[in-house]
N, C-alpha and C positions, 0 to 999 in steps of 0.2 A: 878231509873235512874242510868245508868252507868256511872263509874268513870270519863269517859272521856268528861261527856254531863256535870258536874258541873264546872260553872264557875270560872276561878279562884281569890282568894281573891288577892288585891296589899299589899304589907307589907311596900313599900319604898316610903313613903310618901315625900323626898325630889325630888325622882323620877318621880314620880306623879306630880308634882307640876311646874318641868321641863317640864315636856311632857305638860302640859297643856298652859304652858308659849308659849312652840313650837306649839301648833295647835292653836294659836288664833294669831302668825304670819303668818302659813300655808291660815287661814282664811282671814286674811286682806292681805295678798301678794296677794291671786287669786281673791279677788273682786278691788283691785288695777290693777292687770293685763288687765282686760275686759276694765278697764275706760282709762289706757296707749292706749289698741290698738284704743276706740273710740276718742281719744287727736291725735291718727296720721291720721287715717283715715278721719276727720275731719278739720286736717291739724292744730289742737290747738297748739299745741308744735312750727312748724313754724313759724307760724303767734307769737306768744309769743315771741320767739326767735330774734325777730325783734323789740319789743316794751320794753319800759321805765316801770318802776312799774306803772301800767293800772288800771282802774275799770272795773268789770264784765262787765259795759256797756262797755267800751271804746272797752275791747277785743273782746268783740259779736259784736262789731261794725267793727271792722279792721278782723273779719274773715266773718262776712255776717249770721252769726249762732241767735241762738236765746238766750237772754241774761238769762233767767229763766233756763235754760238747763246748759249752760255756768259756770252760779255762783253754781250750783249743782257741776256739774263735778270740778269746782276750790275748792270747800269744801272738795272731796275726793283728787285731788293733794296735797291740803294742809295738812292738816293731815296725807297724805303720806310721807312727805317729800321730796317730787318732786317738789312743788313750794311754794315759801316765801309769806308769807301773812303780810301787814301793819295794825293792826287793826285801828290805828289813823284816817289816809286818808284813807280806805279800797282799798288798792290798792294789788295786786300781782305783782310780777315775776320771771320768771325762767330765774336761775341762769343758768351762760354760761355754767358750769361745768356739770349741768344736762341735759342742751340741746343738751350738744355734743354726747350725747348717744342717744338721741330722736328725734332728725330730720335729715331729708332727705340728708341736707350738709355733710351728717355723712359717709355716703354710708352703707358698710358691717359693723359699728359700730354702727348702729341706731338698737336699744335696741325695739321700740317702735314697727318695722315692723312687728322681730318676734312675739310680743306680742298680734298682731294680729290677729295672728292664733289661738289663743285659745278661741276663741266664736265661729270660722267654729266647732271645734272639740266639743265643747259642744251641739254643734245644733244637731250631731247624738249620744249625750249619750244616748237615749232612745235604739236607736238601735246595740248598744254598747251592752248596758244591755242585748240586748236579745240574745246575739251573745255570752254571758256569759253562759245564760244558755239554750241556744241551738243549738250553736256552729255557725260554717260558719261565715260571713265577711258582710262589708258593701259597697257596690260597690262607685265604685268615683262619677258615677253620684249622690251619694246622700248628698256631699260635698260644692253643692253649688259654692260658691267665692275660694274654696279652689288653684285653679289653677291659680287666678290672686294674692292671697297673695304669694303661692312660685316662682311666677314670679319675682313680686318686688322682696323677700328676696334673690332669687336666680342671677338675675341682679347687684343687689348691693352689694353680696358678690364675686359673679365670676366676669361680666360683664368687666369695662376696669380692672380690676385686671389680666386676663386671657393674656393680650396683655403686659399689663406694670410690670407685677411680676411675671409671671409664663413664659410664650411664649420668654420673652426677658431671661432670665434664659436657654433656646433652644437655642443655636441658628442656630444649623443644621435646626431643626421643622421652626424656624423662617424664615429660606433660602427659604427651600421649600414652604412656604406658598407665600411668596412673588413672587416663580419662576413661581406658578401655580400649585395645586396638589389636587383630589378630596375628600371630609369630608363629612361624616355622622355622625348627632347627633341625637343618642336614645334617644325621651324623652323628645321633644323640648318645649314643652309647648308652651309658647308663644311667641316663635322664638327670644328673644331681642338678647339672645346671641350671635346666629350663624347671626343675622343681622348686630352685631357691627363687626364679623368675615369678611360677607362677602366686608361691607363695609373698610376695612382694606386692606384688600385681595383681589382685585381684581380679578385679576389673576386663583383665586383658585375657582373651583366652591364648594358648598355646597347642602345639604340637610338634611331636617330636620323631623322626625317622632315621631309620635305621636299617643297613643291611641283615646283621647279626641279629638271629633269635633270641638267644640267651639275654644279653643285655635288655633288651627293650622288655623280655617278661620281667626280669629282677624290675626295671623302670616301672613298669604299669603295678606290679606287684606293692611297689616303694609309692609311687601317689597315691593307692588304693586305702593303704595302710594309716599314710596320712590325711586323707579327707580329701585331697586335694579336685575337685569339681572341674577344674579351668585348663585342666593341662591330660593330652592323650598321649601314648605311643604306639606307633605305628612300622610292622617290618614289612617295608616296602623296598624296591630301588626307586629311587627318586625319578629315573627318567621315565620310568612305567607306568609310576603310579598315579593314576585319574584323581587329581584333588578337584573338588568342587567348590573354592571359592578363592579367592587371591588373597594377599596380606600386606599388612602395612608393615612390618618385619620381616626379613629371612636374616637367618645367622648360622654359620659356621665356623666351628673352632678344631682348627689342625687337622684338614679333614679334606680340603680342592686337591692338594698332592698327592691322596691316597688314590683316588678314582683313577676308575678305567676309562674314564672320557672327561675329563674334569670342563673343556671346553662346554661341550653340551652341555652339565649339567650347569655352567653357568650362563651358559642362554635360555635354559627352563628356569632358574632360578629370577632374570630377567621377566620370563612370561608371567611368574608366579605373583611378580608384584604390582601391587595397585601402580596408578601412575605417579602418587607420592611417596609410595613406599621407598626403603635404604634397605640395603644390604651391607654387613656387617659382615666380613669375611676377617678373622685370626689365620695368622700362617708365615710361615718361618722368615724372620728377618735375617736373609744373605741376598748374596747378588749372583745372577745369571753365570756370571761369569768366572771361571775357577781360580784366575790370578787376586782377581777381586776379596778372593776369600779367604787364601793362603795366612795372615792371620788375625780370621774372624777364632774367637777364645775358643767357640765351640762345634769349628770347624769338621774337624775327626768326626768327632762324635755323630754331625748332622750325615755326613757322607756313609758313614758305618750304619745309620738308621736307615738310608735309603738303600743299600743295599740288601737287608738281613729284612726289610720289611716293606716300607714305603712303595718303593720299586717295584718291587719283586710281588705286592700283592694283588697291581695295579695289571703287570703282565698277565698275572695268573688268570685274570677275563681277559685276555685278550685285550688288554688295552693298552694306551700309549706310553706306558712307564713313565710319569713325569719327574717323580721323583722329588725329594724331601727339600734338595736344593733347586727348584724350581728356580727361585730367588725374585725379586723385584722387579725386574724388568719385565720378567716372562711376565708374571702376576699383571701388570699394567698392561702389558697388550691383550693379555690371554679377555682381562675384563673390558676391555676398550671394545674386541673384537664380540663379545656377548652383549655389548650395548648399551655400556654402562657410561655418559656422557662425563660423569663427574665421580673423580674416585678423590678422594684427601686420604691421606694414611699417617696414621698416628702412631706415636707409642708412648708407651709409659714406664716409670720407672720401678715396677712393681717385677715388670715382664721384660726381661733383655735378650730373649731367646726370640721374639715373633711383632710383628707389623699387623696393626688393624687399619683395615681398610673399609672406610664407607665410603658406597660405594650407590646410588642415586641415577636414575636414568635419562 
């Protein structure tokens, strides 16, 4: 056996010992994770959130859920230290302080949304795995709910944030939207965003594109519903699709890093705009470089996205896997090199996960 196939012996037993300490938190944080996202999804935390220290039965009762199931998922809360348990009366409750990161009142600080996503991404480990060892990607249709979890997360962290911290921060952008001025958004998913725009906006009309069929009907379906006149959806690929007139707007939200050519589409996105038109690109605030990141808070997490999705959805066209941590730099050349003369990038204290960039030619 050569030198390099023998394993090596550990010598640092207090090392050891540490690291062991840390993967048996790594273990209970990510089976705590799966049981956060089925407490939101299930609306537990809510519904909790509104009640007096409860019995398993009373809160299966005040959420309609099944009480066997209930006092399970309260066993792993409790032990988590996510919610207080009485042994005396057996009663629970979640504390206000934990609830403010776990429900829905919370908006882009509900903890629980994100947490979500990490059983869509589990569901294609298998073909993760194979994409390891035989390269290529996993397309989105194989994602499942994927597109209604980053709707929520993506809603409640842009959604009125965009109008009341960001937009009013414009107020040139803010004139024009009001005077009447045309907007495309790459990437729409399921329209909430450009629906609370168009509803804001009258004035202005909108449009919205989108790979994924599903979303963009639930979207057309959702402005139909509401009246909404000024705003369409469209399932198009952006580089394909023949638009017939430019705009004073383009915007996309979390959305350059998923493409199979993100380069290209942001020199069509360049073609698309008037010559006074901005672009408005949302996308992950890290840095290019992997020392640089070592410890950004939400590091793991961005890395574990690009692989289980980001990445891997971008190969699966055949394209250049750019991936979730693109980071800042890349982002300023990638738009420099589309045309863009004048990028400023902002952030806000609403959103500590992503960098907006306007971006002007």
């Amino acid at each position: 056996m050569c030198n390099s196939c023998i394993p090596r012996i550990p010598s640092d037993v207090g090392r050891m010992e540490a690291f062991a300490g840390q993967m048996m938190s790594v273990i209970n944080n990510a089976a705590l994770g799966n049981m956060i996202s089925i407490g939101h999804r299930t609306r537990l935390f809510d519904v909790m959130d509104t009640l007096e220290p409860a019995t398993s039965n009373e809160i299966a009762e005040s959420s309609g859920l099944n009480e066997r199931y209930v006092r399970e998922w309260l066993g792993a809360m409790v032990c988590g230290k996510i919610v207080e348990f009485n042994a005396a009366n057996q009663t629970y409750v979640l504390p206000a302080e934990n609830a403010f990161f776990l429900t829905r009142k919370s908006n882009e600080k509900n903890m629980a949304a994100i947490a979500s996503i990490l059983p869509v991404w589990s569901g294609v480990e298998d073909k993760i795995v194979d994409c390891f060892e035989n390269g290529g990607g996993v397309p989105y249709s194989e994602y499942g709910r994927f597109y209604q979890v980053m709707g929520e997360i993506s809603n409640a962290n842009v959604g009125q944030n965009l109008i009341e911290n960001i937009l009013s921060q414009k107020p040139e952008l803010l004139e024009a939207l009001n005077n009447g001025i045309d907007v495309l958004d790459i990437g729409c998913g399921d329209g909430k965003i450009l629906m609370a725009l168009a509803k804001e906006f009258p004035n202005s009309a909108f449009i919205g594109v989108d790979l994924c069929s599903e979303p963009i009907r639930a979207a057309q379906n959702a402005a139909d519903m509401a009246g909404l006149e000024n705003v369409q959806f469209i399932e198009a690929d952006v580089l394909e699709f023949g638009f017939d007139k430019q705009f004073d707007l383009i915007t996309t939200f979390d959305v350059i890093h998923d493409l199979a050519f993100p380069g290209k589409v942001l020199e069509k996105i360049n073609s698309l705009l008037n010559d006074n038109g901005q672009y408005l690109m949302m996308d992950i605030n890290a840095s290019s470089k992997l020392e640089n990141n070592e410890e950004h808070p939400l590091a793991p997490f961005l890395y574990t996205a690009s692989t289980l999705h980001c990445m891997s959805v971008s190969l699966a066209q055949g394209g250049m896997g750019l991936g979730t941590v693109w980071g800042v730099e890349m982002a300023q050349e990638m738009l420099k090199d589309a045309g863009f003369d004048v990028v400023e990038i902002e952030n806000y204290e609403h959103d500590m996960m992503n960098n907006y960039y306007f971006c002007s030619k």
